[in-house]
C-alpha positions in Angstrom: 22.1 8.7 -11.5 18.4 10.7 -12.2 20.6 12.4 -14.9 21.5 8.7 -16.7 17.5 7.5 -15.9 16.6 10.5 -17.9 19.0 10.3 -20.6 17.9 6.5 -21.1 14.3 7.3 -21.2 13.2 5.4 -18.3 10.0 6.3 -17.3 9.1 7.7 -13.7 7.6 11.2 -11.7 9.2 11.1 -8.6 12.6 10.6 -7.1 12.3 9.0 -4.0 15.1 10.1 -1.4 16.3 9.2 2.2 17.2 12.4 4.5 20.8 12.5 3.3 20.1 13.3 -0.1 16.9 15.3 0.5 18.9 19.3 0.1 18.4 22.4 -2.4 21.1 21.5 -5.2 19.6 18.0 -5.1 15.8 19.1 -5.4 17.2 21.8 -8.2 18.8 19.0 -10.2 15.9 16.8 -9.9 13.3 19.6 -10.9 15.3 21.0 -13.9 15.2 17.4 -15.1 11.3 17.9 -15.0 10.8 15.4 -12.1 9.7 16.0 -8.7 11.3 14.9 -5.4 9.6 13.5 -2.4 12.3 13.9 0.4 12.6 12.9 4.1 14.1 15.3 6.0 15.7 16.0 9.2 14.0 17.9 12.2 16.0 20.4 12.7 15.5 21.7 9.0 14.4 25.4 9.0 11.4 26.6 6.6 10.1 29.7 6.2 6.3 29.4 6.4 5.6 32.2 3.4 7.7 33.8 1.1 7.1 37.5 3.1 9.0 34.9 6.1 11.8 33.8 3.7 12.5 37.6 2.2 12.4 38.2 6.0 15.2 36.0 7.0 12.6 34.2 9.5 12.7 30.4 9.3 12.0 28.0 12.0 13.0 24.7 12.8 10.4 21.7 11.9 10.7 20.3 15.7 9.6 23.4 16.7 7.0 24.2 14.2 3.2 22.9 15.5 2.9 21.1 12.7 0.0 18.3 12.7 -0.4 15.2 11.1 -1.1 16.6 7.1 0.1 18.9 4.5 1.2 23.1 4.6 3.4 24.6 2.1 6.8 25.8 3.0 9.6 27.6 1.4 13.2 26.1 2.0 16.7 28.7 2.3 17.9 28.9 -1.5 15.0 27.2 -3.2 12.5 29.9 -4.8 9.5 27.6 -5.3 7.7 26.0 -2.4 7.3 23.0 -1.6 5.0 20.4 0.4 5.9 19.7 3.9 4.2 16.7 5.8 4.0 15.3 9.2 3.7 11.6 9.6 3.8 9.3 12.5 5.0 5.7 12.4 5.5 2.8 14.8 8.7 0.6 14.6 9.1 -2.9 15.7 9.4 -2.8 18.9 6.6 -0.4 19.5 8.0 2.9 20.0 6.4 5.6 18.2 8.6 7.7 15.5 8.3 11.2 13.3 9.0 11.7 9.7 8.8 14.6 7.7 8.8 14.9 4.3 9.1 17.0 1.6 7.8 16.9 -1.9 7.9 19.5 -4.5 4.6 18.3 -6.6 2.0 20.6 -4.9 -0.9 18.8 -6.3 -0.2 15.7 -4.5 -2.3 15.3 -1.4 -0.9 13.5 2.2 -1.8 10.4 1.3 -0.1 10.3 -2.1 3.0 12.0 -0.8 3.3 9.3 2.3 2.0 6.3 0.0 4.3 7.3 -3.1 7.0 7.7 -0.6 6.5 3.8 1.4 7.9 2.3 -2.1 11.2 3.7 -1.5 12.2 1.0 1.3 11.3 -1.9 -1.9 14.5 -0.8 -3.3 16.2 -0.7 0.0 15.2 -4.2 0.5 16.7 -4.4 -3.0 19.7 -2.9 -2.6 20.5 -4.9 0.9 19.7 -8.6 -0.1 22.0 -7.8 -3.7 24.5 -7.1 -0.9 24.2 -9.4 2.1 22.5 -12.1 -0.1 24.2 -12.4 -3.7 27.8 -10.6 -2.8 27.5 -8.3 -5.3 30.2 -6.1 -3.2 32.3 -9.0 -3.0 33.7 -10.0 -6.5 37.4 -9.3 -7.0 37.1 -8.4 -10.6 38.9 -5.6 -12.1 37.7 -4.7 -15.8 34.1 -3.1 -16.4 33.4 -6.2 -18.4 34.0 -8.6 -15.9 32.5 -6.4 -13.1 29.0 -6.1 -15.4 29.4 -9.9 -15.4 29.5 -10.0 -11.5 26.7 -7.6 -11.4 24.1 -9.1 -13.9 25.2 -12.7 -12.2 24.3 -11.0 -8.9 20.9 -10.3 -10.2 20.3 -13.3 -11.5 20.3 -14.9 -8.1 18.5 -12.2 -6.5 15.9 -13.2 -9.3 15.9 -16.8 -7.9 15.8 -15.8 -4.4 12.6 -14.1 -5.0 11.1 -16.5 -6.7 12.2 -19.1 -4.0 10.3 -16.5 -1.5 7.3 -16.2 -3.4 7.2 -20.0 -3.5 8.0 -21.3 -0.3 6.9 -18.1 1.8 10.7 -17.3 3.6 12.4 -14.1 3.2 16.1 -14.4 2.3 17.4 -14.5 5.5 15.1 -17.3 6.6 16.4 -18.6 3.1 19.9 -18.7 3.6 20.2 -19.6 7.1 18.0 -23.0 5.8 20.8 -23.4 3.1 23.7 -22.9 5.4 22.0 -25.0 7.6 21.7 -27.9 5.0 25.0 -27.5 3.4 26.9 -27.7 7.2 24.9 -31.1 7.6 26.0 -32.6 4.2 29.7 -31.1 4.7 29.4 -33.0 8.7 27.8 -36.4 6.4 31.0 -36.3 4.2 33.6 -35.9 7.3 31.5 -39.0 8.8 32.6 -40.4 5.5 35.8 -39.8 5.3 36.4 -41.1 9.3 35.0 -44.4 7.9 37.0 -44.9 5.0 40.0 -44.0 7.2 39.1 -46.7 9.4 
């Protein structure tokens, strides 16, 4: 996909990437594209903390490295440049604390832009979830590209109007839908009160 971005001249820096895409052939692709990649990663990812380490075989595992909250450079198995490595701590809803550490193979980038740059990632999750859950972009049973890019850019479309319906009347699309499903029910129970009327 950063191969057909490139090709089409879109215009970005970074690729943004969850842990399960954050590896060497990934972050080798990305950089021969002449990109960079800011990466979670998991915490049992070993790092050599200098190259004499990696020539060395001697890599350590990030839950065991006394890393603190910032920035140190680290070499990865298989990758020859290093790269960034940052701690960062985060609270989730209901209050627990969590750990995530990322990696990011732009060296001039301080903590703040790496963890900053990074927090636009879950926008396109958000994306990605509402096309799905929202506008059944998964759902169409179409069979030819043309009628599937149909389905898609219809799918969109609607995303498009839910956002705007956000922006206007300050629900997410959750609280959106459930008020739609909620008024569509009542007219479908007025019409059935109808119905038992006419029958009468």
């Amino acid at each position: 996909m950063v191969s057909v971005c490139v090709k089409n001249s879109l215009r970005f820096s970074y690729v943004l990437c969850d842990s399960w895409y954050t590896n060497v052939d990934n972050i080798k692709q990305v950089l021969g594209l002449k990109k960079h990649l800011i990466g979670a990663v998991k915490f049992n990812l070993e790092v050599a903390l200098s190259l004499k380490d990696k020539k060395a075989g001697k890599f350590i595992k990030l839950n065991q490295l006394p890393l603190e909250l910032g920035l140190i450079q680290v070499y990865l198995r298989q990758l020859e440049l290093p790269v960034s490595l940052g701690k960062d701590l985060f609270i989730n809803e209901d209050g627990s604390k969590g750990i995530l550490y990322l990696v990011c193979t732009d060296l001039t980038l301080s903590f703040q832009q790496i963890t900053t740059t990074y927090q636009k990632r879950w926008g396109v999750e958000e994306y990605h979830k509402s096309l799905k859950q929202h506008t059944a972009v998964a759902k169409a049973p179409v069979k030819t590209s043309n009628t599937q890019a149909n389905h898609l850019f219809a799918s969109i479309c609607a995303f498009i109007k839910l956002e705007r319906l956000k922006i206007s009347s300050n629900m997410n699309h959750f609280a959106l839908k459930a008020k739609l499903y909620i008024k569509a029910t009542q007219a479908a129970f007025q019409q059935l009160a109808l119905f038992k009327l006419n029958l009468a």
